[in-house]
C-alpha positions in Angstrom: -19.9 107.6 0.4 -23.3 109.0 2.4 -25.8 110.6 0.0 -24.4 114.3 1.4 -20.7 113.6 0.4 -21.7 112.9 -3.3 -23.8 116.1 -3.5 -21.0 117.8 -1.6 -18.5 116.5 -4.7 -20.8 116.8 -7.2 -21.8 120.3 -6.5 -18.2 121.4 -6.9 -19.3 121.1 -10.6 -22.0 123.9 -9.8 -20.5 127.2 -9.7 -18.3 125.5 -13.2 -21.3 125.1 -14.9 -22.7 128.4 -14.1 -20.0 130.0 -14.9 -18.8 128.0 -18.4 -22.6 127.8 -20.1 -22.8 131.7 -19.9 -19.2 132.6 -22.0 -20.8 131.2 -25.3 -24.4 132.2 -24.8 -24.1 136.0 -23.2 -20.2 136.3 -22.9 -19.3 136.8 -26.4 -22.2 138.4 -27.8 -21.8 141.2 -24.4 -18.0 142.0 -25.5 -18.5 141.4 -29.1 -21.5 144.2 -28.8 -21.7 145.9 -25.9 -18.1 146.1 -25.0 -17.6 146.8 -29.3 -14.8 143.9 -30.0 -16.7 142.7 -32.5 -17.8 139.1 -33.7 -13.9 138.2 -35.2 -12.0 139.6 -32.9 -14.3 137.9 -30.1 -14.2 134.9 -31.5 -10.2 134.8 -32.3 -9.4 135.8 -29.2 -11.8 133.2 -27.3 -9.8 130.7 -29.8 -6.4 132.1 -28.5 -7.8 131.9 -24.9 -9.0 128.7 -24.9 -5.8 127.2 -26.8 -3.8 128.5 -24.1 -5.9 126.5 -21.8 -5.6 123.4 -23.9 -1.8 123.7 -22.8 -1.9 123.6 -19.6 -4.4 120.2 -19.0 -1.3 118.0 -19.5 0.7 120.0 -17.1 -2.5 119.6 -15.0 -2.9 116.3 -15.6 0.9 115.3 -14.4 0.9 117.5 -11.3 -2.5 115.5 -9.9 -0.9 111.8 -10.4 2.8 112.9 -9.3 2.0 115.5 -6.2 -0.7 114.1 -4.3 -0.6 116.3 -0.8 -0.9 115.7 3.0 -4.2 116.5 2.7 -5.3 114.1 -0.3 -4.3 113.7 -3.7 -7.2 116.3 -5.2 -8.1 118.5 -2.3 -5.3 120.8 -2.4 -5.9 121.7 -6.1 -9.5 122.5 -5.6 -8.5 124.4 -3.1 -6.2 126.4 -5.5 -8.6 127.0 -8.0 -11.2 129.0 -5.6 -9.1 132.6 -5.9 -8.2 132.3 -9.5 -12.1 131.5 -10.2 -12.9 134.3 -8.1 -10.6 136.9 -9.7 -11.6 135.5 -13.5 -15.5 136.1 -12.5 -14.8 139.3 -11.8 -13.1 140.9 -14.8 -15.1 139.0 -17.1 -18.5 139.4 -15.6 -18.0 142.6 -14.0 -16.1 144.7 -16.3 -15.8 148.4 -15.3 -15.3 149.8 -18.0 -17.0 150.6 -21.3 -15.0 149.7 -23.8 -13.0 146.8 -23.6 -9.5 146.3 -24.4 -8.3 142.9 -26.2 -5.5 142.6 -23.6 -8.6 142.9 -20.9 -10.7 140.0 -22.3 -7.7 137.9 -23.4 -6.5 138.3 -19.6 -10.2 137.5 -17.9 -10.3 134.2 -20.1 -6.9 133.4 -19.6 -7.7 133.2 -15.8 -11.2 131.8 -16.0 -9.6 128.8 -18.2 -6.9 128.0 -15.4 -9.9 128.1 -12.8 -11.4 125.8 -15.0 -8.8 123.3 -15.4 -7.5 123.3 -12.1 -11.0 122.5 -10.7 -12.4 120.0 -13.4 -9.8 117.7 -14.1 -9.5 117.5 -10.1 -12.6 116.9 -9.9 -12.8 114.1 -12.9 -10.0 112.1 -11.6 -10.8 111.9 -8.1 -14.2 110.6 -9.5 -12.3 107.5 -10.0 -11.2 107.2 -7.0 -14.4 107.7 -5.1 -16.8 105.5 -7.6 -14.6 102.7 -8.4 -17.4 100.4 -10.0 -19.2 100.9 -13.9 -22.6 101.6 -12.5 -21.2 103.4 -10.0 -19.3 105.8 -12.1 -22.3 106.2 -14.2 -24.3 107.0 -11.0 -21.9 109.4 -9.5 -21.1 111.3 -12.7 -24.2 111.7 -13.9 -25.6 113.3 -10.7 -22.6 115.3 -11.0 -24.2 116.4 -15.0 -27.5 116.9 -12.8 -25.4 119.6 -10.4 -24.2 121.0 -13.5 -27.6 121.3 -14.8 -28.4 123.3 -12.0 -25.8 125.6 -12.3 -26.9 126.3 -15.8 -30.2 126.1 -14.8 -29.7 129.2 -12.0 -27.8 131.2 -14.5 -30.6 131.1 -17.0 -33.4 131.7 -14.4 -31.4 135.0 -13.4 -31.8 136.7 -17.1 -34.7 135.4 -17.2 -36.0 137.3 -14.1 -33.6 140.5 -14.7 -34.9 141.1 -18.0 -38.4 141.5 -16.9 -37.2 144.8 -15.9 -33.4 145.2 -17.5 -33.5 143.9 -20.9 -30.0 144.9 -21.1 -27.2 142.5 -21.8 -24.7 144.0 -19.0 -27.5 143.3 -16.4 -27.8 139.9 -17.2 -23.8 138.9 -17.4 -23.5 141.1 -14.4 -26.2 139.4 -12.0 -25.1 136.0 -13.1 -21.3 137.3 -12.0 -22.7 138.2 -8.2 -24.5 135.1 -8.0 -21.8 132.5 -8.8 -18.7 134.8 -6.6 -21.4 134.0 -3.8 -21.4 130.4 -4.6 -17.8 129.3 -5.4 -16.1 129.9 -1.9 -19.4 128.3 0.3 -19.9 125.0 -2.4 -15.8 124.6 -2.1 -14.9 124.6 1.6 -17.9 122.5 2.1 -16.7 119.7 -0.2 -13.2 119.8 0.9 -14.3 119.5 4.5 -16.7 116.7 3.5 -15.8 114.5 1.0 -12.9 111.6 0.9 -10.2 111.3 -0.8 -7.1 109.2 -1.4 -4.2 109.7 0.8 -1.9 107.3 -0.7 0.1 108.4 -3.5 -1.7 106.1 -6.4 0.9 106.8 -9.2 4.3 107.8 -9.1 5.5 108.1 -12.8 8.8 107.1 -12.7 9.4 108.1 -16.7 12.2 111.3 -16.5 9.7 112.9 -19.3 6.6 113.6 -16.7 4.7 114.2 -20.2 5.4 110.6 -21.8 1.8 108.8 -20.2 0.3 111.8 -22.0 2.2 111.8 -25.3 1.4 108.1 -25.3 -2.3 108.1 -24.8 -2.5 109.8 -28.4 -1.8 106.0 -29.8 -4.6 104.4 -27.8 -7.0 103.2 -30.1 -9.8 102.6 -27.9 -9.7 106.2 -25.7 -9.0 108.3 -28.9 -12.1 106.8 -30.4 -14.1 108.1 -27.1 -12.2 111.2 -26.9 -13.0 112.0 -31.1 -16.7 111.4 -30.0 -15.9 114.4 -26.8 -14.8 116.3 -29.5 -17.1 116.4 -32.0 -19.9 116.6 -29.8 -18.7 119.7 -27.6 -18.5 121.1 -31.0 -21.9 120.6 -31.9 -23.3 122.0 -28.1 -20.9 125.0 -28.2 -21.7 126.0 -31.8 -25.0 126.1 -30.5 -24.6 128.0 -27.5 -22.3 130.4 -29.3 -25.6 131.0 -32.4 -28.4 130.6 -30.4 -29.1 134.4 -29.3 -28.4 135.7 -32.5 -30.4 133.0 -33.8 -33.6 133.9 -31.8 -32.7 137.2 -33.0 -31.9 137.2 -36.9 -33.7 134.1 -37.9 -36.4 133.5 -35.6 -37.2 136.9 -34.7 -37.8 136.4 -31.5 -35.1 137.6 -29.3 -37.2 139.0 -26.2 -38.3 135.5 -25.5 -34.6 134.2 -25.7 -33.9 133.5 -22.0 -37.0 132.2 -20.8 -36.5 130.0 -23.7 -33.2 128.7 -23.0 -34.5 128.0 -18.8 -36.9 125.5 -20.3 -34.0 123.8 -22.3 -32.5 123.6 -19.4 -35.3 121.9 -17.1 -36.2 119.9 -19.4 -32.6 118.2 -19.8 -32.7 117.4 -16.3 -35.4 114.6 -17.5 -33.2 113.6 -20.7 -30.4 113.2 -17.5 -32.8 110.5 -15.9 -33.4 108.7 -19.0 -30.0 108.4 -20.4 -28.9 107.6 -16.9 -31.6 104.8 -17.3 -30.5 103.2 -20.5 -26.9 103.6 -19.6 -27.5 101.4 -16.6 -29.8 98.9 -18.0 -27.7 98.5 -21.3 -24.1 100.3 -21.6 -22.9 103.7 -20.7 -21.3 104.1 -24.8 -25.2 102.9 -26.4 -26.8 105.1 -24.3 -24.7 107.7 -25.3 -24.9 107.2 -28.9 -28.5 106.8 -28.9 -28.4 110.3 -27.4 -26.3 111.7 -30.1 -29.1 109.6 -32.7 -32.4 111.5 -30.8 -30.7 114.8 -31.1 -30.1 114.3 -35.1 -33.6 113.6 -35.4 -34.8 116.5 -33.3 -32.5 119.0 -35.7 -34.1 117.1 -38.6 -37.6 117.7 -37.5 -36.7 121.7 -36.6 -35.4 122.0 -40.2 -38.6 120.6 -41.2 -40.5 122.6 -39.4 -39.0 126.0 -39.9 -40.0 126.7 -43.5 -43.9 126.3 -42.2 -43.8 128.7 -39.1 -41.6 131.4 -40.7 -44.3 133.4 -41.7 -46.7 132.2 -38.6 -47.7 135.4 -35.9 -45.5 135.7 -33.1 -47.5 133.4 -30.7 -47.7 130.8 -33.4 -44.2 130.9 -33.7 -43.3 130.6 -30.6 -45.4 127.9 -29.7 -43.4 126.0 -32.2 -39.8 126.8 -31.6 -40.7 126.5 -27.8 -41.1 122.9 -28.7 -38.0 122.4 -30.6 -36.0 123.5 -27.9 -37.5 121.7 -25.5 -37.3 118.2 -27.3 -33.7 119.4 -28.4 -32.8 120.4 -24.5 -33.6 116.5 -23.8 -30.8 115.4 -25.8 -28.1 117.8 -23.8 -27.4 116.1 -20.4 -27.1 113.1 -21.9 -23.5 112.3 -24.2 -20.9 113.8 -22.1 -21.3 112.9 -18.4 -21.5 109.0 -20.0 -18.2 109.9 -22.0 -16.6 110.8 -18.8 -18.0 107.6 -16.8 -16.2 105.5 -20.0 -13.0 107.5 -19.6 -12.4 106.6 -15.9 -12.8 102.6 -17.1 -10.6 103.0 -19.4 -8.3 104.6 -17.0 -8.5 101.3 -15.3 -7.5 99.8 -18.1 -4.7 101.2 -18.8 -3.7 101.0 -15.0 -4.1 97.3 -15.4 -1.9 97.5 -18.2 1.2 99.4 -17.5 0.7 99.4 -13.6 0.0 103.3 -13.2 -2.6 104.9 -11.9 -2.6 107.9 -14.2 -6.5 109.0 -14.3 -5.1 112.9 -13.8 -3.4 112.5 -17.1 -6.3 110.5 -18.8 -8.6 113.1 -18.2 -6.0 116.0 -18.8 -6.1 114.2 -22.3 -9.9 113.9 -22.8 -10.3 117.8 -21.6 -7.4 118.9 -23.2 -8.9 117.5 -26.8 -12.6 118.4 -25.7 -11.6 121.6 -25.2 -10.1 122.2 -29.1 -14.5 121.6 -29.5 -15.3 124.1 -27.3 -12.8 126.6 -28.9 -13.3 126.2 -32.8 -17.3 126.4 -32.3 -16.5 130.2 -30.9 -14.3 131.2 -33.3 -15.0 129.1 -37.0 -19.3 130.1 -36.8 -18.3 133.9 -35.9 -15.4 134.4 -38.3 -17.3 132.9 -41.3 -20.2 134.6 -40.7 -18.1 137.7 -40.4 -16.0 137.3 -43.7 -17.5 134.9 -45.8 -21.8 136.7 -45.4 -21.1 139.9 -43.8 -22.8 139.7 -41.2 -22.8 142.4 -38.7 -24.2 141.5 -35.2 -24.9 145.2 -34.3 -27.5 145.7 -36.8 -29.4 142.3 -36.2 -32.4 141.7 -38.5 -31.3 144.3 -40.5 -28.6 141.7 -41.8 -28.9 140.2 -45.5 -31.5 137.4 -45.9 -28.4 134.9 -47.2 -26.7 135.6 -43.9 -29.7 135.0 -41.7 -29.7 131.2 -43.9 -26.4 131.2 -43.3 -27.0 131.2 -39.4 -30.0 128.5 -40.1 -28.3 125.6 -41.5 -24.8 126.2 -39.7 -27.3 126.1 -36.5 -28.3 122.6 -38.0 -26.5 121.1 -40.3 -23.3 121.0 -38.6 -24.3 119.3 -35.8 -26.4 116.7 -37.4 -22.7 115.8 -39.1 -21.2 116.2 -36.2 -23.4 114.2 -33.9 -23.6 111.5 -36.6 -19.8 110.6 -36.8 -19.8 110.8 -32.5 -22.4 108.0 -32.6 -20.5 106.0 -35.1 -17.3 106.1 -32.9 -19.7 105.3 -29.5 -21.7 101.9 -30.6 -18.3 100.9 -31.9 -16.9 101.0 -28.6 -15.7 97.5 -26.9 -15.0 98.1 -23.2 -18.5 96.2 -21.4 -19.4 95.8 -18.1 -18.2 92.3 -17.3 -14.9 93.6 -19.1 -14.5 96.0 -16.7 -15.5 93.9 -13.6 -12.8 91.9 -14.8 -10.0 94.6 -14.6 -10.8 95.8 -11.2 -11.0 92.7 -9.7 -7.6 92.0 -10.9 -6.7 95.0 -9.7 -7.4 94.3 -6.2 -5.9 91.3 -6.3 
């Protein structure tokens, strides 16, 4: 591919991006608050929405590698996913009404989520298909991370300019609504028109139980070790993202330099991208990773540390300090997950080599599908325990007890440090190399 067709697929992962990074940070705090569902019911009902969604990657998964079209094997269900993501940005970024139902938000999510999975594990498995090489793969989906990046990056610059004369919540999740219904339908046609893709049917599964290479893949050592490490460290980024407003708000105290906050993250993990690009191609995709998981345990170290002697600091001093904190932790983001997807497509060629079917739909139906049960219990364990187990009520902020505020501080921390710890484990003990892999596909051409 030409330099334009690999931004043209990568940037398919733009309006994604800009639309998932937004549900944890201002999604569930607007319907939780503004919209008066409160922190449980928010937080159940993202669960419910998001298991749902976790059902219907396999089916996803099965319908890529058996029902490849006239017009390629992915193109037609990217092409699919544009209306549903349209419909799903609307009710859920541009409510109108104030006072939402449970029904409403469970249905907005329910369509945002089939969006979701109809466009990314398209997009994952036909990643193998036009990178076919390790350092390729690491190249091509890590520049797809760097579109994703942007997306997040766009969606945080537009709070960050709205609230300069709308602090509101609603005109933040609203502006970032307009802006990414303009971009789906233009950053979709273009890629469909421009990019490859395989017109040969690559996999037929002949099994009468389209669902058996996916029930299979659960006894696969060597992905399930990958996958666990997907898991765990969604978890950790979602958690996060879910705490980090109130976070700004009920424990640092800062909550009107939240978003501008959160843009530098962002920038600043477009570096981090670079560098664990870097070390993935000069060592191994799975070091790099864990070494990424290593810097960000460290980092959360260091901001533990450090909070107990700016607590008390003046504003500026404060902020000067947890400005820093989240920019060393923003270098650590890009870096994990874009790497765990590369690895997944070589496994996928393992497997291929070993049972003769290409089935990369329904190997990263499998990795999404568990990734996703991350996503979902860091929305709904932080707020429900918070909820029950403290008290804590987010419509009266700092106003909260002191014991939930710590409770809020070492969840922020100390689950991800265990988190991130166990994912590096499971990534330097992966065995798949470089010349292993060279191996595979040359036999595969054969």
């Amino acid at each position: 591919m030409n330099i334009f067709q690999r931004l043209s697929y990568t940037a398919l992962n733009f309006p994604t991006s800009a639309a998932g990074m937004p549900m944890f940070i201002f999604i569930l705090p607007f319907y939780a608050d503004d919209l008066g569902l409160g922190l449980s019911v928010v937080g159940i009902i993202f669960f419910l929405g998001r298991f749902i969604d976790i059902l219907t990657d396999p089916i996803m998964g099965v319908l890529i590698d058996r029902f490849p079209s006239r017009w390629g094997k992915h193109k037609l269900w990217i092409f699919l996913s544009t209306p549903v993501f349209m419909i799903a940005i609307y009710l859920i970024f541009l409510p109108s009404i104030e006072q939402a139902s449970i029904l409403y938000f469970f249905t907005g999510l329910f369509f945002i989520y089939v969006a979701f999975t109809l466009s990314s594990i398209t997009q994952l498995s036909w990643s193998s298909f036009l990178a076919p090489n390790y350092d390729d793969r690491t190249k091509l989906l890590t520049l797809r991370e760097l579109m994703s990046l942007l997306g997040m990056f766009s969606v945080i610059a537009i709070p960050a300019i709205v609230e300069i004369n709308d602090p509101s919540l609603q005109a933040k999740v609203n502006a970032i609504g307009v802006f990414v219904l303009i971009c789906i339908p233009l950053i979709t046609f273009n890629a469909l028109v421009q990019v490859p893709d395989s017109y040969q049917p690559s996999s037929i599964i002949k099994s009468d139980n389209p669902f058996k290479a996916f029930r299979n893949l659960f006894s696969n050592k060597m992905l399930n070790k990958i996958v666990f490490a997907s898991v765990l460290i969604a978890f950790c980024m979602s958690l996060n993202g879910a705490l980090y407003l109130i976070w700004m708000e009920v424990v640092i105290e800062l909550p009107e330099y939240s978003s501008r906050l959160m843009l530098a993250y962002y920038v600043v993990s477009v570096l981090g991208l670079w560098v664990w690009r870097t070390l993935g191609l000069k060592t191994s995709k799975h070091y790099a990773a864990g070494i990424a998981c290593l810097y960000a345990i460290i980092v959360l170290l260091l901001g533990f540390t450090g909070y107990w002697f700016i607590k008390d600091f003046d504003d500026f001093s404060k902020l000067i300090a947890v400005g820093s904190f989240i920019i060393l932790y923003g270098f650590a983001f890009s870096g994990p997950l874009p790497l765990i997807n590369a690895i997944t497509a070589d496994i996928s060629d393992k497997l291929n080599l070993e049972s003769g079917q290409n089935i990369s739909g329904t190997v990263f139906s499998y990795l999404t599908t568990m990734t996703k049960v991350g996503f979902a219990l860091a929305a709904v364990i932080p707020y429900v325990v918070l909820e029950m187990l403290w008290g804590f009520d987010i419509s009266i902020g700092v106003q909260n007890t002191d014991s939930s505020k710590m409770a809020i501080f070492y969840i922020y921390t100390f689950v991800p440090i265990i988190s991130y710890s166990i994912a590096a484990y499971l990534l330097f003990s992966h065995s798949l190399t470089r010349e292993d892999h060279a191996k595979i596909k040359s036999t595969l051409q054969k």
